[in-house]
OpenMM code with the backbone's topology and positions (N, CA, C; nanometers):
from openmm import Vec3, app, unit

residues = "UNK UNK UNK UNK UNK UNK UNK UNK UNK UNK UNK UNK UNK UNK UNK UNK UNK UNK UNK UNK UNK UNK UNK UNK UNK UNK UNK UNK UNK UNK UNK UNK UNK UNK UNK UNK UNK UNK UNK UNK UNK UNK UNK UNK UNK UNK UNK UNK UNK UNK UNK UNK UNK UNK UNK UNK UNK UNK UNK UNK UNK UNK UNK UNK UNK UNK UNK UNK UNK UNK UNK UNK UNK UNK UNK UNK UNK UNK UNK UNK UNK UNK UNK UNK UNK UNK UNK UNK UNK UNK".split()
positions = [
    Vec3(0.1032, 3.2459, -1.3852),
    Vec3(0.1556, 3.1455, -1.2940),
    Vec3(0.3066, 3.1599, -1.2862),
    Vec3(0.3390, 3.1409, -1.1832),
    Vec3(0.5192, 3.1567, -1.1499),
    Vec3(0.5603, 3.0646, -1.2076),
    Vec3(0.7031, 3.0663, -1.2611),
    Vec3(0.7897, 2.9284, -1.2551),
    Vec3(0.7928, 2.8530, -1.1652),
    Vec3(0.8177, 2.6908, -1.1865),
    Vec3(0.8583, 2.6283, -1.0392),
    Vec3(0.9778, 2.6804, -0.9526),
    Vec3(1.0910, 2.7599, -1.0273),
    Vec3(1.2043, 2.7791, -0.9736),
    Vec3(1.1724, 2.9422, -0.8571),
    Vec3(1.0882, 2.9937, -0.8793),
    Vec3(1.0401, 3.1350, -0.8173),
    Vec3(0.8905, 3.0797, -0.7244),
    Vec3(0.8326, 3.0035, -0.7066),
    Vec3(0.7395, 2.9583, -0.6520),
    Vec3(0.8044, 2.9636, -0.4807),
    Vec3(0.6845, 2.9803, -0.4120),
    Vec3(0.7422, 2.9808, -0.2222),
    Vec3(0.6753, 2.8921, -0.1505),
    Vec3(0.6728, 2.8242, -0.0562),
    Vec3(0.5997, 2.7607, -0.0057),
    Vec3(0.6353, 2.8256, 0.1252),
    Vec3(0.5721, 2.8459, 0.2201),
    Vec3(0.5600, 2.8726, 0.3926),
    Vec3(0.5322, 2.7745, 0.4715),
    Vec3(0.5514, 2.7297, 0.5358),
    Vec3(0.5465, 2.6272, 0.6143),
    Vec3(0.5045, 2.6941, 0.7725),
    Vec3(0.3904, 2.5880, 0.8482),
    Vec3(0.3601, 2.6741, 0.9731),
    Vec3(0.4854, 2.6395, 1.0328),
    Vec3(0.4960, 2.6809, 1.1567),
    Vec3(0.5918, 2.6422, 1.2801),
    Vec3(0.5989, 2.4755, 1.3212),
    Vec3(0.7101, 2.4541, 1.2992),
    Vec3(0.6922, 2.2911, 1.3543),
    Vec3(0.5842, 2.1795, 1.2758),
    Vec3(0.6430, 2.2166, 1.1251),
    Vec3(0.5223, 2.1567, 0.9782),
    Vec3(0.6416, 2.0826, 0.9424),
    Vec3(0.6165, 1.9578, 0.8595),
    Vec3(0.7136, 1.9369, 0.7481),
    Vec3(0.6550, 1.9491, 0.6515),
    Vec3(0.6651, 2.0021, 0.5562),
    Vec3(0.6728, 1.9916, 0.3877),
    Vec3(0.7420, 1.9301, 0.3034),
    Vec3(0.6836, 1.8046, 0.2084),
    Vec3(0.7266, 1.6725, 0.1334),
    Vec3(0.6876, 1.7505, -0.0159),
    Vec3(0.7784, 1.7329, -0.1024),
    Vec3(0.7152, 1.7639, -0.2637),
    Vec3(0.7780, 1.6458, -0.3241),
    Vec3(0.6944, 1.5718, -0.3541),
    Vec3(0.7479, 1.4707, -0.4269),
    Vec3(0.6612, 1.4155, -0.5160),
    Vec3(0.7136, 1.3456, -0.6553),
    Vec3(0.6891, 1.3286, -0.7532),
    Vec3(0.6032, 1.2045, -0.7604),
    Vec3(0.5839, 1.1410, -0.6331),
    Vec3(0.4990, 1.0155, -0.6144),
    Vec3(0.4743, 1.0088, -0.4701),
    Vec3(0.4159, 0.8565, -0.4432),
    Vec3(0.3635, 0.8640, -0.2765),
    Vec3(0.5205, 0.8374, -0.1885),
    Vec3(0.4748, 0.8707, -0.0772),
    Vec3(0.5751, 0.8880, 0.0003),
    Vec3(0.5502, 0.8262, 0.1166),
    Vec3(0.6295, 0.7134, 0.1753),
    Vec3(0.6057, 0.6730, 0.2736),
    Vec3(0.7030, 0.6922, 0.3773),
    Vec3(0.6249, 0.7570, 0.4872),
    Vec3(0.7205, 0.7537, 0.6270),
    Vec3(0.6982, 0.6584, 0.7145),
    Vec3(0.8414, 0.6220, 0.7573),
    Vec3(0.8388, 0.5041, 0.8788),
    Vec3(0.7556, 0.5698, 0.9907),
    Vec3(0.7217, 0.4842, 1.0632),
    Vec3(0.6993, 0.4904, 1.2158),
    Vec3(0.4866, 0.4894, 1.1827),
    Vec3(0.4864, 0.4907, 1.0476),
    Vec3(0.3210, 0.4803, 1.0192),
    Vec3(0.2590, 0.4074, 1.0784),
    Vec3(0.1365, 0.3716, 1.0992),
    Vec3(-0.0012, 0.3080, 1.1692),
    Vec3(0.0142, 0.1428, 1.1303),
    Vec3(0.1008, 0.1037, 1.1508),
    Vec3(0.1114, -0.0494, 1.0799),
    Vec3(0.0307, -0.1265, 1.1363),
    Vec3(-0.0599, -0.1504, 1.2393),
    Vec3(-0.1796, -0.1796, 1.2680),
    Vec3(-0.2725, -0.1627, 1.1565),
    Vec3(-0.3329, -0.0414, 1.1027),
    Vec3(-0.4072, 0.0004, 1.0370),
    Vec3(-0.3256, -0.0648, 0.8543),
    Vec3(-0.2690, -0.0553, 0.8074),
    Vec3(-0.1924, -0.1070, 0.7324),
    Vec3(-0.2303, -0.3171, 0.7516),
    Vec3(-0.1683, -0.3389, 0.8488),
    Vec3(-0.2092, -0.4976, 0.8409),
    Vec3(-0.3692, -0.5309, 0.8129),
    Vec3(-0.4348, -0.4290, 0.8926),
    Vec3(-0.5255, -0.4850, 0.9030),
    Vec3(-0.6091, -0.4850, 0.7579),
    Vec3(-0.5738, -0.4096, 0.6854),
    Vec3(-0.6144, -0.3677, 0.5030),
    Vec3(-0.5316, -0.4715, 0.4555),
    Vec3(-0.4078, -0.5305, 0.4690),
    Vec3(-0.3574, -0.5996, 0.4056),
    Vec3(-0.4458, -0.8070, 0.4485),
    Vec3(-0.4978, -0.8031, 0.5863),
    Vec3(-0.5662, -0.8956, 0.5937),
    Vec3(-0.6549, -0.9109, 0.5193),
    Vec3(-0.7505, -0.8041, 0.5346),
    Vec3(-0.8824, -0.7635, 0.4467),
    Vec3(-0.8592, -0.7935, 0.3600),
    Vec3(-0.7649, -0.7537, 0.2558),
    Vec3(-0.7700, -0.7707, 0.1185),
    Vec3(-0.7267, -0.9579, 0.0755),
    Vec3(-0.6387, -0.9719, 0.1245),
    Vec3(-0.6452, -1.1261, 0.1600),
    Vec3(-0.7625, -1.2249, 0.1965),
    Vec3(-0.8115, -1.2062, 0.2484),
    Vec3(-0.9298, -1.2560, 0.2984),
    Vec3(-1.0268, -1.2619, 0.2192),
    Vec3(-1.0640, -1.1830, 0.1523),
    Vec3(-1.1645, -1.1192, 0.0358),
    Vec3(-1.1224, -1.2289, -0.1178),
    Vec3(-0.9856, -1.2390, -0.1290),
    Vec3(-0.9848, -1.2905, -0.2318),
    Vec3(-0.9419, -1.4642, -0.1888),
    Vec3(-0.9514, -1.5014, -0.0950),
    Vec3(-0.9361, -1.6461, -0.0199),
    Vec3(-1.0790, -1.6907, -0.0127),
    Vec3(-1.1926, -1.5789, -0.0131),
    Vec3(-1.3177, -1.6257, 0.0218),
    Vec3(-1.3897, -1.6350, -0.1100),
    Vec3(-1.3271, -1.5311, -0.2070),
    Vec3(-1.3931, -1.5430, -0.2852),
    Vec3(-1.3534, -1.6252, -0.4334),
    Vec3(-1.2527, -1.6952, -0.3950),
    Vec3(-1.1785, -1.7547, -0.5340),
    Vec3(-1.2263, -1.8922, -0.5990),
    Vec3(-1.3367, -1.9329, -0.4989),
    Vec3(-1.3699, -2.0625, -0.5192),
    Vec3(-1.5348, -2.0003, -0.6331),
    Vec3(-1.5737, -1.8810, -0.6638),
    Vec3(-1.6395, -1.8470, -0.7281),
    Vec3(-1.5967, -1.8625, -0.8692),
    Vec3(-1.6675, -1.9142, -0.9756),
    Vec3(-1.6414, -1.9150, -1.0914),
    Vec3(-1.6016, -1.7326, -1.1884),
    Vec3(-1.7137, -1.6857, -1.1694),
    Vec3(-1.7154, -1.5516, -1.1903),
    Vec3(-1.5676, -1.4645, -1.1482),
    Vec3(-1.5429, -1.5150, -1.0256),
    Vec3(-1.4275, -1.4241, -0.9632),
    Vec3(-1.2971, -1.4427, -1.0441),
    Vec3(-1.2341, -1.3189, -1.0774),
    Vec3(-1.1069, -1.3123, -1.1536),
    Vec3(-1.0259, -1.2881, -1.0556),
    Vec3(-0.9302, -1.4266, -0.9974),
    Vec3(-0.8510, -1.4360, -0.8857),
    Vec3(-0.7103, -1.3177, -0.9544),
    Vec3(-0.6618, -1.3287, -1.0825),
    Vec3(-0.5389, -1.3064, -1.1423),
    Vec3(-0.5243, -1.1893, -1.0843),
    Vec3(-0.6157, -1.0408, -1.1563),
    Vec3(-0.5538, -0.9143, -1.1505),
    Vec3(-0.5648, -0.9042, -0.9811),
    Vec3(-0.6797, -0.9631, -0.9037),
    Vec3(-0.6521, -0.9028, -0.7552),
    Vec3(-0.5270, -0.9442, -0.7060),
    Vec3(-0.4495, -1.0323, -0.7112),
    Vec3(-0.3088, -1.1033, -0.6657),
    Vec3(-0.2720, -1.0033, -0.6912),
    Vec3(-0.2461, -0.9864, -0.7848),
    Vec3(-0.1078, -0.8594, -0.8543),
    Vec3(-0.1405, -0.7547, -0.8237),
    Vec3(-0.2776, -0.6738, -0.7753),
    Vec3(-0.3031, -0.5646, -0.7652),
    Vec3(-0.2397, -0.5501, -0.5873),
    Vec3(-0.2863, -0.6726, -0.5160),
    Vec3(-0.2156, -0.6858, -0.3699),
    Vec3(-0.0976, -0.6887, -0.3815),
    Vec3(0.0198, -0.8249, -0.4836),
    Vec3(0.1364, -0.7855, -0.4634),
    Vec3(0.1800, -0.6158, -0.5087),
    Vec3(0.1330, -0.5528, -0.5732),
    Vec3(0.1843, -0.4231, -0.6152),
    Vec3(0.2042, -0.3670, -0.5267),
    Vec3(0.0768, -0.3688, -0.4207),
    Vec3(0.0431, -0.2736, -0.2839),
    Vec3(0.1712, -0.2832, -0.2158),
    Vec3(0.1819, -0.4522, -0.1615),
    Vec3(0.2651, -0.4997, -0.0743),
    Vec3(0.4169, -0.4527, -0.1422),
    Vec3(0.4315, -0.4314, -0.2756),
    Vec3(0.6129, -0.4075, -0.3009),
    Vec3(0.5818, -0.2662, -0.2973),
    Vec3(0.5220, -0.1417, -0.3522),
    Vec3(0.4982, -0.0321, -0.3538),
    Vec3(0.4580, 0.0675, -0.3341),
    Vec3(0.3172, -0.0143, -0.2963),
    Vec3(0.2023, 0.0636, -0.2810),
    Vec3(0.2020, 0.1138, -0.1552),
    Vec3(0.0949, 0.1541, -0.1141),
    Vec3(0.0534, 0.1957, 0.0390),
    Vec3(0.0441, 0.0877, 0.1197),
    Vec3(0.0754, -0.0456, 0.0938),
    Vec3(0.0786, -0.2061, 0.1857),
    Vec3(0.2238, -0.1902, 0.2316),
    Vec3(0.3720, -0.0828, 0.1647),
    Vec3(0.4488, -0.0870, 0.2167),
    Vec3(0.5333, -0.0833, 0.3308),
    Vec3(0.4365, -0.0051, 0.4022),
    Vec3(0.4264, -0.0139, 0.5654),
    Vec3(0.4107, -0.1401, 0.6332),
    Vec3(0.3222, -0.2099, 0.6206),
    Vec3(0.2814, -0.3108, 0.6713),
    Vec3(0.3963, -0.3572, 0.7366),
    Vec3(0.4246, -0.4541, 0.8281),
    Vec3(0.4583, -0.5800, 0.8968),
    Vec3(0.5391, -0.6978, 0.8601),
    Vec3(0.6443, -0.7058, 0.7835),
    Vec3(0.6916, -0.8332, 0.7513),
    Vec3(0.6395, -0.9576, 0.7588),
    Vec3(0.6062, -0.9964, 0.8808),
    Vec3(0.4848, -1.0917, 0.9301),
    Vec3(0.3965, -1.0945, 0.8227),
    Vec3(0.2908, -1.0172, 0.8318),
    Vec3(0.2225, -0.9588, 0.7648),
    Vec3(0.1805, -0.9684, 0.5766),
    Vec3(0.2686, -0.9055, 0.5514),
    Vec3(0.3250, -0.9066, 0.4107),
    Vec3(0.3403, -1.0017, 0.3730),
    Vec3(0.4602, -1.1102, 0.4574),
    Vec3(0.5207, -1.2495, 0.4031),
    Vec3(0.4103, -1.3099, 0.4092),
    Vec3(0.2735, -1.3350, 0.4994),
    Vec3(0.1972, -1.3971, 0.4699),
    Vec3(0.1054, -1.4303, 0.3877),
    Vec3(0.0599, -1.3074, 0.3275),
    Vec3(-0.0263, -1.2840, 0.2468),
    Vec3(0.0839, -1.3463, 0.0977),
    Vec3(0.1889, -1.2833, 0.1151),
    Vec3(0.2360, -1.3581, -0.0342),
    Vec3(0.2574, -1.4890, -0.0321),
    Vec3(0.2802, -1.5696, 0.0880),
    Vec3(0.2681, -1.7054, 0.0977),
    Vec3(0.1163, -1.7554, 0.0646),
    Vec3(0.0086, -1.7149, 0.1120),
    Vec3(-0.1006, -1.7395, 0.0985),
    Vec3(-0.1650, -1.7424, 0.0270),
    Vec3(-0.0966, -1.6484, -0.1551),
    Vec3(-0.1437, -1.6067, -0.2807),
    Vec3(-0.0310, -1.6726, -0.3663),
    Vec3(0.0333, -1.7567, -0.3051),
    Vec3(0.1363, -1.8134, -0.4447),
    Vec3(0.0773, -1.9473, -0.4633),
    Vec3(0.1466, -2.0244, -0.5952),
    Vec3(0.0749, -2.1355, -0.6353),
    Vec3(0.1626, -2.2545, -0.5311),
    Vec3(0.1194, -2.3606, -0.5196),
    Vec3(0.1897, -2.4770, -0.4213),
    Vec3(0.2490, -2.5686, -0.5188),
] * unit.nanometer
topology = app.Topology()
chain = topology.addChain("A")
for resn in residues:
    res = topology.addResidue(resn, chain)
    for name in ("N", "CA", "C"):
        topology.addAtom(name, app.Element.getBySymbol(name[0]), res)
């Protein structure tokens, strides 16, 4: 196996190539598609919290993670702000 420093990458014509050490988000993404996962996941735990069984805690935090880091980072301000309004205590 090569070193990383002697390694090549080729790129087709009119490609970008990203190497990065984690996920990478580019602007101008599907933020439609993005809200609409960030509703979903909202929704899911609004419907289901009145269940005894259901462990409301880790899904909150697993959504806020999304929404500060994750792949929810795209999303919508709108969007975003709502769901964390909608998952905090009153």
């Amino acid at each position: 196996m090569l070193d990383k420093k002697e390694q090549i990458i080729n790129a087709a014509p009119n490609s970008t190539n990203i190497q990065a050490g984690r996920d990478v988000y580019i602007a101008g993404g599907p933020k439609e598609l993005i809200d609409e996962a960030i509703t979903r996941d909202l929704l899911e735990i609004r419907r289901k919290r009145f269940f005894g069984e259901y462990d409301k805690i880790p899904n909150v935090l697993r959504l806020g993670n999304l929404l500060a880091s994750g792949d929810y980072v795209g999303g919508s301000s709108e969007v975003k702000a709502n769901s964390l309004l909608k998952n905090s205590p009153y």
